[in-house]
C-alpha positions in Angstrom: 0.0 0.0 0.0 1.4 3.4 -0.9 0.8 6.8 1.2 -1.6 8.0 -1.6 -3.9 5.0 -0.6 -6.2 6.8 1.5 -9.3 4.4 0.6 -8.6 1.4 2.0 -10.0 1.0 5.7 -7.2 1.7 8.3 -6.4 -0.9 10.6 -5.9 2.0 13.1 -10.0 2.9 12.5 -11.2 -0.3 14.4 -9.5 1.3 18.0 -11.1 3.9 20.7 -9.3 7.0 20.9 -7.7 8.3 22.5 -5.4 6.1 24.5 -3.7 7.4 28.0 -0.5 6.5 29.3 0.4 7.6 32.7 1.2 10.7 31.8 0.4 10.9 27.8 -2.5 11.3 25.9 -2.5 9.2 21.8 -4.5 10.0 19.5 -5.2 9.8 15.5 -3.7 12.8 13.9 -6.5 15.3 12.3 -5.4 18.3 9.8 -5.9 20.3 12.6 -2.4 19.2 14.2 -0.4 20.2 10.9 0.8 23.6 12.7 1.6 21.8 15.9 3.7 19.0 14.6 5.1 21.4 12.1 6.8 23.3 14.9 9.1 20.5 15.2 9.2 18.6 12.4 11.0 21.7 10.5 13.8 21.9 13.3 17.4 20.7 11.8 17.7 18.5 14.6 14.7 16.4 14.0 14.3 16.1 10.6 17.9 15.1 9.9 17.1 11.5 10.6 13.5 11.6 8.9 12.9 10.0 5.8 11.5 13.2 4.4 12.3 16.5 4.5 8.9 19.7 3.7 10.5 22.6 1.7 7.6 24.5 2.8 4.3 24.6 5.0 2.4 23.8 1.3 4.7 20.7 1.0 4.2 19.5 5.0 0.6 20.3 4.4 0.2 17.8 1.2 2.9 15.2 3.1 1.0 15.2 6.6 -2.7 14.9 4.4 -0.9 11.8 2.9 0.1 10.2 6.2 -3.4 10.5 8.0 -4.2 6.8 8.3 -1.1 5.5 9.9 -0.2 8.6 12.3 -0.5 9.5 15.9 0.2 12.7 17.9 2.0 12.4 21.5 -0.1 15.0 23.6 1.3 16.0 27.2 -1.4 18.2 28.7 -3.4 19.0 25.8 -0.2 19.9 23.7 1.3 17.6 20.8 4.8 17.1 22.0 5.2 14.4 19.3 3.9 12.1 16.9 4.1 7.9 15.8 3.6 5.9 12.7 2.0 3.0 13.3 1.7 0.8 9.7 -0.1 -2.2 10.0 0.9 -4.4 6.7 0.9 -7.8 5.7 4.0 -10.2 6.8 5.7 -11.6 3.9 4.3 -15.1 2.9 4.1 -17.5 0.4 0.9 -17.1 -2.3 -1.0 -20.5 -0.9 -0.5 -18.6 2.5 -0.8 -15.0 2.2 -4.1 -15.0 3.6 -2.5 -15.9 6.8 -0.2 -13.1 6.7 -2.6 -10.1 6.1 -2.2 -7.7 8.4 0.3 -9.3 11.0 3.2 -7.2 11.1 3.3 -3.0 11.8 6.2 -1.1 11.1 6.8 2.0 13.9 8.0 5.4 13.6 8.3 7.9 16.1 9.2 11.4 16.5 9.0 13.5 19.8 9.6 17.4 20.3 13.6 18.2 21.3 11.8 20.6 23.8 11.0 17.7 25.9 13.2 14.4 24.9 15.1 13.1 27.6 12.4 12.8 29.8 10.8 9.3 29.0 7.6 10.5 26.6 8.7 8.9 23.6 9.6 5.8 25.9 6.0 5.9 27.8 4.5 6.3 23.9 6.3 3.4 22.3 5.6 1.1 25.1 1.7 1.7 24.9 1.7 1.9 21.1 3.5 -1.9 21.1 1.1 -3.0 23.7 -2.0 -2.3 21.3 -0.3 -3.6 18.5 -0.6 -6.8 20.0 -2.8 -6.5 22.4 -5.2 -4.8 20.3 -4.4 -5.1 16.9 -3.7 -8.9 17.3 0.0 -8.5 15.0 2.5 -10.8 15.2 5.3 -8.9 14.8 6.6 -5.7 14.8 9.3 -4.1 13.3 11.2 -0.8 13.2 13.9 1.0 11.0 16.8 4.0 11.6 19.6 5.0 10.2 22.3 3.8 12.6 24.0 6.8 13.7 20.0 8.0 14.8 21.8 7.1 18.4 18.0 8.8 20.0 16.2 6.4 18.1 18.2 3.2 18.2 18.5 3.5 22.0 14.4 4.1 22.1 13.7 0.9 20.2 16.3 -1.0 22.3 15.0 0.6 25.9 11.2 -0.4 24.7 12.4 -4.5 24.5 13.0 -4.4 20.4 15.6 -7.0 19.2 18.2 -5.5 16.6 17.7 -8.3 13.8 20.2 -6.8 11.1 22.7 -3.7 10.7 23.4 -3.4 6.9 26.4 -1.6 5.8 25.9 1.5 3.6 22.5 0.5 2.2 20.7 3.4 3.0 21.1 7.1 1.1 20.7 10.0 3.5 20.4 13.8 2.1 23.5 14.6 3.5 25.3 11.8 4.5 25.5 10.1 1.2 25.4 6.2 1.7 24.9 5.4 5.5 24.0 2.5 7.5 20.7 1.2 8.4 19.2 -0.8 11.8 16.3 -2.9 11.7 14.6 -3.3 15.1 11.7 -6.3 15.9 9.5 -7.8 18.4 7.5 -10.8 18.3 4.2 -11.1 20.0 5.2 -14.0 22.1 8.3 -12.0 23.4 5.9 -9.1 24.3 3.2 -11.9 25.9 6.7 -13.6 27.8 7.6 -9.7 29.5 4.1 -8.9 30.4 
């Protein structure tokens, strides 16, 4: 499924929002957020490791229009201090079997406002967001992806309980960087069900 695919029911659609955390509120991203997660998404420090980067307000608006079905905002007190990707996608399978993989495997992405990382949001957000992937969402596996200098990130999928499965060597092309290395992070639902 690409981003354009805005048809297709959203796996995200069958949940009640919004969930709370201890201290957090989730919630499905709405148009309405654009300016708020805009704020920080433009800042050098945070878009360096995203996989796009808006030229302008115009562009963000048309690239956050395109993500609505997969994306969450992080809200501490009634302000969004971040936002997740949660894509739920079939696991790779055989044809006789692919039936059996449909819709068992999310891929995460997070992003959290430099104004207040370092204080465990993004931590208290990623736990809750794997706990209704399989909790909720009944998935298998999940699985997450960084470039491998992204030291914030990698150590946020590492603190959360996600296994490194691979670290391929210069496979990934970064804006600046040129060819960079990439980390692939996963949890199974029986490692999550063994922790609980």
């Amino acid at each position: 499924m690409t981003d354009d695919d805005q048809t297709a029911p959203a796996p995200l659609d069958r949940l009640v929002w919004p969930r709370r955390t201890e201290r957090l509120s989730l919630r499905r991203v709405t148009m309405a957020d654009e300016a708020a997660i805009w704020e920080y998404r433009r800042l050098d420090e945070v878009s360096r490791w995203g996989s796009w980067l808006p030229t302008d307000r115009a562009d963000w608006h048309e690239i956050l229009g395109r993500r609505l079905r997969d994306q969450l905002v992080i809200e501490l007190d009634g302000r969004v201090v971040g936002d997740l990707m949660v894509r739920v996608e079939d696991a790779w399978a055989q044809r006789e079997v692919a039936e059996d993989a449909k819709d068992q495997q999310a891929e995460l992405g997070w992003t959290i406002h430099p104004e207040v990382a370092g204080q465990g949001y993004a931590t208290e957000a990623v736990r809750e967001v794997l706990r209704m992937c399989f909790e909720d969402l009944g998935v298998r596996r999940v699985v997450a992806e960084a470039f491998a200098d992204n030291t914030p990130s990698v150590r946020l999928a590492e603190r959360v309980g996600m296994r490194r499965e691979h670290h391929a060597v210069a496979d990934a092309l970064h804006r600046d960087l040129g060819w960079v290395d990439s980390v692939g992070y996963a949890l199974l639902a029986q490692e999550w069900a063994a922790r609980a």
